[in-house]
Each structure stands twice: as C-alpha cells, then as structure tokens.
C-alpha positions in Angstrom: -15.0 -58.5 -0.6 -11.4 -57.2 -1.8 -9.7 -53.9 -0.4 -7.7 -51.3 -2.0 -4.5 -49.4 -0.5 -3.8 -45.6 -1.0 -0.8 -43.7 -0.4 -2.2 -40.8 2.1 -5.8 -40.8 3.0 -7.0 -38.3 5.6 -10.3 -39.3 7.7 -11.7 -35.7 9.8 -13.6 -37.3 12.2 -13.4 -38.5 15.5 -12.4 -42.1 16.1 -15.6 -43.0 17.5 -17.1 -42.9 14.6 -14.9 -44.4 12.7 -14.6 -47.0 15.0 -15.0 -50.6 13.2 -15.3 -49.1 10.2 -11.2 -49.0 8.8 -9.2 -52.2 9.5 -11.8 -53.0 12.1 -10.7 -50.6 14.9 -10.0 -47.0 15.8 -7.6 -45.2 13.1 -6.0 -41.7 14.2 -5.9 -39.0 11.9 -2.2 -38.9 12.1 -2.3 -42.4 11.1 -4.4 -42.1 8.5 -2.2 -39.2 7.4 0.9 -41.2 7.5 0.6 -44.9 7.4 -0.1 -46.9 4.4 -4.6 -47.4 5.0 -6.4 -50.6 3.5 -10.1 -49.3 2.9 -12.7 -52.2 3.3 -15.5 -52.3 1.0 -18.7 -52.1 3.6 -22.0 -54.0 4.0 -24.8 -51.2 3.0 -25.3 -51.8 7.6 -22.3 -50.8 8.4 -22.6 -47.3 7.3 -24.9 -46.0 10.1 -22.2 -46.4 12.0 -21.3 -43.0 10.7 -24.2 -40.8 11.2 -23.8 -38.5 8.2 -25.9 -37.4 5.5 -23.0 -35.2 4.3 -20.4 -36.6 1.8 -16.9 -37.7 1.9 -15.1 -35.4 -1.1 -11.4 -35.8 -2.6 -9.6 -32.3 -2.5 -7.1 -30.9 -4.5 -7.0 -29.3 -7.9 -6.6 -32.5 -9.5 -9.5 -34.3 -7.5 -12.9 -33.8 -8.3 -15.2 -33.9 -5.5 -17.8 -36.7 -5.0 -21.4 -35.0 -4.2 -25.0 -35.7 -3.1 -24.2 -39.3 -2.0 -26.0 -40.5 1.8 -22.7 -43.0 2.8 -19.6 -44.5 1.5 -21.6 -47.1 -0.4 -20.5 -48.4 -3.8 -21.0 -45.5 -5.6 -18.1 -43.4 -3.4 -15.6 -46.7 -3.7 -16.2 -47.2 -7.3 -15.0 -43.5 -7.8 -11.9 -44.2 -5.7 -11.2 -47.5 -7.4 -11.2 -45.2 -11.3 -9.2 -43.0 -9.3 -6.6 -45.8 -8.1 -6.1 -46.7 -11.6 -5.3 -43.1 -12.7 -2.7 -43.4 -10.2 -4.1 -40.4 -8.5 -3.4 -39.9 -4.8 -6.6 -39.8 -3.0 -7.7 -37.4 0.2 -10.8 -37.8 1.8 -12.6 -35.7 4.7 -16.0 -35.7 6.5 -17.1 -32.0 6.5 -19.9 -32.5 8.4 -17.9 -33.6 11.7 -14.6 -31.5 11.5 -13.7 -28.2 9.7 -9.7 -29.6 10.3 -7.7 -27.9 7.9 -10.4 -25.8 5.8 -10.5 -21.8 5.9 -12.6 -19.4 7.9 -13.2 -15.6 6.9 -13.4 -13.3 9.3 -17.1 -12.1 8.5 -17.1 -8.9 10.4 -16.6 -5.2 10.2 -13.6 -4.2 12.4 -12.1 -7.4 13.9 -12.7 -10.6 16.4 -10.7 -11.3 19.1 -8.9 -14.3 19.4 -8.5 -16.0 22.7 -6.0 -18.2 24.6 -9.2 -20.7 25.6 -12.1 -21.0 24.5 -14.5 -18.8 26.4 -14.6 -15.1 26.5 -13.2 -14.8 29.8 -10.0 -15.9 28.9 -6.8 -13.7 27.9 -6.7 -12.2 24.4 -3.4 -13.3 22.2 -4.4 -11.8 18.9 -7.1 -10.3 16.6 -8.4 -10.9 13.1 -9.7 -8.8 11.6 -12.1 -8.2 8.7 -11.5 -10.1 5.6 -8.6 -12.1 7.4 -8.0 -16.0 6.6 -7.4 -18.8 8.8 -6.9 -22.3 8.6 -8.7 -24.8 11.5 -6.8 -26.7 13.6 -10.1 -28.0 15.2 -13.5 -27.2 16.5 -15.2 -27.0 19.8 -18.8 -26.3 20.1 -19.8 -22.5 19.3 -15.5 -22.1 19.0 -12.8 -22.8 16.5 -10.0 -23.2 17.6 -7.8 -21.4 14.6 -4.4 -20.4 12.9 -4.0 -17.0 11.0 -0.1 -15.8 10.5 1.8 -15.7 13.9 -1.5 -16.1 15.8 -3.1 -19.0 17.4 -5.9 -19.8 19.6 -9.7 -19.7 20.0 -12.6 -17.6 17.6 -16.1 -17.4 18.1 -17.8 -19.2 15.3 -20.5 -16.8 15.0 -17.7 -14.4 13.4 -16.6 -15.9 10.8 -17.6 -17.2 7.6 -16.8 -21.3 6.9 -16.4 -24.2 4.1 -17.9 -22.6 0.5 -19.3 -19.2 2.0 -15.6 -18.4 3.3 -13.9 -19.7 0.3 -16.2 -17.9 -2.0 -15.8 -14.6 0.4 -12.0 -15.2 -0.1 -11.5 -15.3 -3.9 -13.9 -12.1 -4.2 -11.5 -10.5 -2.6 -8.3 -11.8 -3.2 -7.1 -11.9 -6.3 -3.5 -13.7 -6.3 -1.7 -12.0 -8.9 2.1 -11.7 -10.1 4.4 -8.8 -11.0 7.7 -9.4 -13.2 10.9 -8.1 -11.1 13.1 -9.0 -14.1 13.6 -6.5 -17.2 12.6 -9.5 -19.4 10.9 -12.5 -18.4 9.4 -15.2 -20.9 6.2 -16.8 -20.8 6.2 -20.2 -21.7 3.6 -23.2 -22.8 5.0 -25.1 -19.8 6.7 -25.4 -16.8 10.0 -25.9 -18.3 12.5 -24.4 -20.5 12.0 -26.7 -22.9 8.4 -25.2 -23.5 7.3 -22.5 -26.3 7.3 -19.2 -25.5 4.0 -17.6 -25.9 5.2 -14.0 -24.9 7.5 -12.2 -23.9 6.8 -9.6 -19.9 8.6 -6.6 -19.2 10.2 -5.3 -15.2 6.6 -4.4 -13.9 4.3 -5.9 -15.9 1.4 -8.4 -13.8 -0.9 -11.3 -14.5 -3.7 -13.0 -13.1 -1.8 -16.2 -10.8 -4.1 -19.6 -10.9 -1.0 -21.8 -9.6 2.1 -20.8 -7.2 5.1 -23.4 -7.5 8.4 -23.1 -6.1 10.0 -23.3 -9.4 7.1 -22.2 -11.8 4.5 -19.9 -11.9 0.9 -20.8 -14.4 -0.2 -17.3 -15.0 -3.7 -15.9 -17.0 -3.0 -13.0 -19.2 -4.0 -10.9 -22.5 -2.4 -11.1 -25.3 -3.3 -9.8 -29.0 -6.7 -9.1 -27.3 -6.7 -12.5 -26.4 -7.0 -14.4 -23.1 -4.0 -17.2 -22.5 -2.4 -19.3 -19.8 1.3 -20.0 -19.6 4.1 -20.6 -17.0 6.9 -18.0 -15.6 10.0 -18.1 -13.7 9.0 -18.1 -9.9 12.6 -16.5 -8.9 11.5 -13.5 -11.8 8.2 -12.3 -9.8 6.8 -11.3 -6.9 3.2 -12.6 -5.7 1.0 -10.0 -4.1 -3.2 -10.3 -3.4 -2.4 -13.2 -1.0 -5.0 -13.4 2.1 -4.9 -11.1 4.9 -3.9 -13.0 8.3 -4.2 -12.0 11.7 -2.0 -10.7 14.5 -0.8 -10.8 17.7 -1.3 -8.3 20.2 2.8 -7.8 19.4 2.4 -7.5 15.8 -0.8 -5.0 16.5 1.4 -2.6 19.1 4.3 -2.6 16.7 1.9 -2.0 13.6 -0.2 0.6 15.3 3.3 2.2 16.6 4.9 2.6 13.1 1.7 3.8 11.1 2.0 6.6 14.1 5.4 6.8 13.5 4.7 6.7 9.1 1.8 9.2 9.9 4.1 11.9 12.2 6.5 11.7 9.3 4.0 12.4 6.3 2.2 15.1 8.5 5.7 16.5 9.1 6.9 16.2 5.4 3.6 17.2 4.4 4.1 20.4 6.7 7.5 21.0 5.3 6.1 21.1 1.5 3.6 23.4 2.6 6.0 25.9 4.0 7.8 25.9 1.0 5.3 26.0 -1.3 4.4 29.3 0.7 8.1 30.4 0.7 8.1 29.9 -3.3 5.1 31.8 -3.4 6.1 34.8 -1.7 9.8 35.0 -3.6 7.9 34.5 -7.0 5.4 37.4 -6.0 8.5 39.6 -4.9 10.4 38.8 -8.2 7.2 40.1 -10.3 7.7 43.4 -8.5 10.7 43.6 -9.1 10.0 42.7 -12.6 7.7 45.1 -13.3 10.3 47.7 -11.6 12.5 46.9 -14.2 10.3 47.8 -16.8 10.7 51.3 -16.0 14.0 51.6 -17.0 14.8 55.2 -19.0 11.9 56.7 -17.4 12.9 60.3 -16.2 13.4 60.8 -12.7 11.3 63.5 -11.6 11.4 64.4 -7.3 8.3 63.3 -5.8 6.8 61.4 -9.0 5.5 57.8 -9.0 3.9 57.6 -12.1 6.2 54.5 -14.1 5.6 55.9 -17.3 5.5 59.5 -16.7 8.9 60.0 -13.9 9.4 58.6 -10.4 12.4 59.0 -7.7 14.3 57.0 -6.2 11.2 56.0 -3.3 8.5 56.4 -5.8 9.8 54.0 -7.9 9.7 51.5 -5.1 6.5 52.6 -3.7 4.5 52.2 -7.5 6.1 49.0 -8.3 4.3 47.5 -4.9 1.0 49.5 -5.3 0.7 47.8 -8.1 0.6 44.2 -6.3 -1.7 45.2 -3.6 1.6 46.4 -1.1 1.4 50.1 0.1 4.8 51.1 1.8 5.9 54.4 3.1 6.4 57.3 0.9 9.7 58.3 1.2 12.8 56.4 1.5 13.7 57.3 5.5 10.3 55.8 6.6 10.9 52.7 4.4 14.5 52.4 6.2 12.5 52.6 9.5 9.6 50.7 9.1 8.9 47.8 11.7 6.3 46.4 9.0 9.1 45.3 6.8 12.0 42.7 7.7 15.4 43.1 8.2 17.9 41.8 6.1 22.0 41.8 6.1 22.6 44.0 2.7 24.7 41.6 0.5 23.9 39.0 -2.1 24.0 36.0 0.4 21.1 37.4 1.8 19.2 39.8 -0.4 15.9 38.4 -3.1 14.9 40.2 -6.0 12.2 42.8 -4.7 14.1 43.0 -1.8 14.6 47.4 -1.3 18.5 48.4 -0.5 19.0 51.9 1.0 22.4 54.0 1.0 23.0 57.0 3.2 25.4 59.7 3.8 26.7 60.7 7.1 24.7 57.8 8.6 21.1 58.9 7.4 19.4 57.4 4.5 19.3 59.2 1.3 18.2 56.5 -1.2 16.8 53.6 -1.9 17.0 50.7 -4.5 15.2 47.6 -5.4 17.3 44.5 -5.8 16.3 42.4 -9.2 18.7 39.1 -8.5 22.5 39.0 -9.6 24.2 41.5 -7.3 22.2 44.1 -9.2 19.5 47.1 -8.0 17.2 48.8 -10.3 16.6 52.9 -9.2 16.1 55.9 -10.3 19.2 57.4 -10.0 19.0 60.9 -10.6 17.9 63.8 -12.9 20.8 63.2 -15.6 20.0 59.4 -15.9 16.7 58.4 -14.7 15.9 55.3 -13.7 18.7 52.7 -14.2 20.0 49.3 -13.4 23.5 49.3 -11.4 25.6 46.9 -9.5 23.6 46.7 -5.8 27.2 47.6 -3.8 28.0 50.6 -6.7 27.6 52.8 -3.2 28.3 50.7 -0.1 25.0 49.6 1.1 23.1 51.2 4.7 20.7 48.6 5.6 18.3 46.6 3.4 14.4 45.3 4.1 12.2 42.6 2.6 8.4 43.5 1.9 6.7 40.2 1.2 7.8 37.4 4.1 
C-alpha cells in the first residue's frame, strides 16, 4: 500500500489510540503538529483500533469537512489524496475524543466560575460569564480545562455550550463587524491595490466582516440596494462585535471598581445638570416677571394702586407683577426690605437677576423699591409726574436688594 506526506496534520486524541496506527507507534500531538507525518493507508482491521463512530473532519475555511463516515477507511483517504493534489494543507481532528482547541459558550445566565483545579473545592482564578468564549486546552471528565482572555483554568462542563451548539450560540450573537476610521476608504474587488474598486466608505461608516487579515479586510455590504463583498484596508478600520472573554478575579475588582467609579461620576454630573436645570428655571420664571413689569411702563402712578393698567406705586407695582405668577409678597416696600422669606443679595450688577426687587432709602429707612430687568437697569414707578418708568438701577445709590424666586 503507498503513503502520502502532509505538511501539518493535527491528530486530538490520546496516543493510546493512536497507537500502531501512524508510522507504527505512538505519535504526540506536538509531533503531529510539527513534524513532517507519513499517513499509512489501513487494512479495513486496523481501524477498531480506534473506537470511534465519529468522523475525522478537515477545518478551516478552505477545507470542507468529511461527514457520516464509521473509520478512516478509503473513503476519508481518497478525500485527502484530491486534497493533496489541490495542494491544500490538510488538518484533521477526532471530535469525539478531545474538544483541544474548539470553542465553548458559556451557557448560563450570570456567570461560571473558573477554578485553579478541577473540583469545586479548589481556589477561584476567574469567571466567565454569560455569552463568554473560550478556547479548550483539554478535557477531564465532567471539566474542561479552558482559556478565555487573561484567564485560565478549570469549568464545569455542564455550563457551557460545546462543538456546533456553541459555535452556532456564538455567531447569533456576535456579529464581527467593521467601522472606517479614515475620512475615505476604498473598497476593492481584492485584497490588493491592484483590484477594482467597487465603492467608495466614509469616517464612520460599517460593514458586515466575513474575514480579518492583518493587511486586508473581506467585508459584506449594500450597495445600490444591492448586497456585495469586497476587501478594505485593515490599518483604515476598527473591528468591534468580537466574542466576549472572561476575567480574572483582577480584571473583575478593577472592572467592578471603575463602573463604581463611571457610575459616582454620571450620578454626580447627572446631579449637577439637574441643579442647573432648576437654577435656569427659576431665573427664566423671574425674568417673566420682570417682563411683564416692564409692560407697564407710562402707567400713572397712583399711592396705594396695583392695578397694571389702571396705576400702581412704587410697591404695588412689584407686588402685581408677582401675583400674577402665583408669588404674593408684602404690601408695602418696608416689609419687602424686611422679609426673611426673601434672599439677600449685595445691590450691584455682579450680583443682581432681572426680577430681582432693589430698594433705596433716606436717612437709613427704606422709602422705595424697584425691580431690576437685566443691564444695570430697574423698572418703577417713580412718582406722580412720571409714572412708572425704566431708570439706571444705581440712578439713587441702592439700600439693600432681595431675590423672590431661589
């Protein structure tokens, strides 16, 4: 019987049962992986050697995979022998004896622990959790013992999802996809230059990724309502929608410690905004007062009156233009002055807001009172010969000043 020689061949099982079977003795996987592997064509006999009903398949997205065959009779070698003369190179696995290098989904609805051995009593070095990916390093009984990220050590099988089932949980729900980081970025026929371009992406635009490359980039997208594949600049985008991986108990504490940290800061911010949301609110409802204050400008002034239309005085003015907005304040310019309900504030344009109500006194006691409308300026009703008026707030040197809505 002749033999054929491939270039990288990886057998995942254990060398018992490959024993006699390749080159007539045991065969590591790290040989098979490195060293160059004759492959003996087998008497139909010698294939019990390998107890499995389960199928040897070539991976890889140029290999198709060899189904529904009971040992590595003619059938599989006549496969690799078409393949040989394609020039492909060939990888083969048992997936019935060893998950080695497959993916595992963390089926579960918070997280798993992963352990330093493999029994629950032993120390905890990381967690994945739900909808995280790992790669096998190797099985042992109900664990597997698994890489995910920085983290490394045993899961209980029971927890996660293996061979099709995870890989089919995977790609529903991560969807590899890339976004353009350049202003302009051509998409091209090929991976090359050389290639046509077939359109033309924009900073932020995305596609659907089928293949990362280091160089190159084959992308699905829509264009003129049509669905293409082409080839972008790896350095021009950024890949996002990659599989979740797992943590250490490190990476958890620092996570956990800067959402806190993200969260404090947000609530804070948050807090901030509100507060001057509120502010805003209250200086936009004093500046309608003093809005509508201004509207009665050339109204007589007439002692006691707070009808806007008909006459007010110097208080009453003050006193109608808040009634009007739900505010009642004292009647009569002294009591304003005094009030403990209103705020105190320093009497010059630094400090005063429009709606804000400016008294002025002689001898010390307060005689009048204005209401500040924004640019160093008062609106009041000034007196019998010219009604209510606007005037420059410091036209009499200001007493005190208060602030109604705070």
């Amino acid at each position: 019987m002749g033999s054929r020689k491939y270039n990288r061949i990886l057998l995942c099982v254990g060398a018992a049962a490959i024993a006699g079977v390749i080159n007539g003795g045991d065969v590591s996987v790290a040989d098979a992986q490195q060293n160059l592997v004759t492959v003996q064509e087998l008497p139909q006999a010698q294939t019990s050697l390998l107890g499995i009903k389960e199928i040897w398949r070539s991976v890889g997205a140029e290999h198709p995979y060899i189904d529904g065959l009971e040992d590595i009779g003619g059938e599989v070698l006549q496969k690799l022998a078409e393949a040989e003369e394609s020039g492909e190179e060939i990888v083969l696995f048992a997936r019935v004896r060893d998950l080695s290098g497959t993916r595992v989904f963390a089926n579960v609805s918070n997280y798993v622990n992963v352990r330093k051995s493999g029994t629950t009593s032993s120390d905890i070095v990381g967690k994945l959790y739900a909808g995280c990916v790992a790669t096998v390093i190797e099985e042992d009984g109900k664990w597997v013992y698994v890489n995910s990220g920085n983290v490394t050590g045993y899961v209980v099988k029971d927890y996660l999802l293996l061979g099709d089932e995870a890989e089919a949980a995977i790609a529903k729900m991560y969807a590899p996809k890339i976004e353009v980081t350049a202003n302009v970025l051509n998409v091209r026929s090929g991976a090359g230059t050389g290639y046509n371009v077939l359109d033309t992406f924009h900073k932020g635009d995305t596609a659907e990724l089928l293949e990362q490359g280091r160089e190159w980039m084959k992308i699905r997208f829509t264009s003129g309502g049509q669905t293409k594949t082409g080839y972008v600049y790896a350095t021009y985008v950024k890949v996002s929608g990659e599989p979740k991986c797992g943590e250490t108990l490190a990476e958890e504490k620092a996570r956990i410690e800067a959402e806190q940290k993200a969260a404090a800061e947000a609530a804070k911010k948050a807090e901030e905004a509100r507060k001057a949301a509120a502010e805003q609110a209250k200086r936009d409802k004093a500046k309608q007062v003093a809005d509508y204050a201004k509207t009665a400008v050339g109204v007589d002034y007439v002692w006691g009156g707070t009808n806007m239309s008909s006459g007010v005085d110097c208080s009453g003015l003050c006193y109608a233009a808040y009634k009007k907005y739900g505010y009642t304040l004292p009647r009569v310019s002294r009591d304003m002055a005094a009030s403990k309900n209103l705020l105190s504030v320093t009497p010059n344009t630094s400090n005063l807001r429009a709606g804000d109500l400016v008294f002025y006194a002689s001898g010390g006691r307060v005689d009048h009172v204005a209401m500040y409308i924004g640019d160093g300026k008062v609106v009041h009703a000034s007196g019998y010969e010219t009604g209510v008026i606007i005037s420059k707030y410091n036209y009499r040197t200001p007493h005190s000043a208060k602030r109604v809505i705070y």
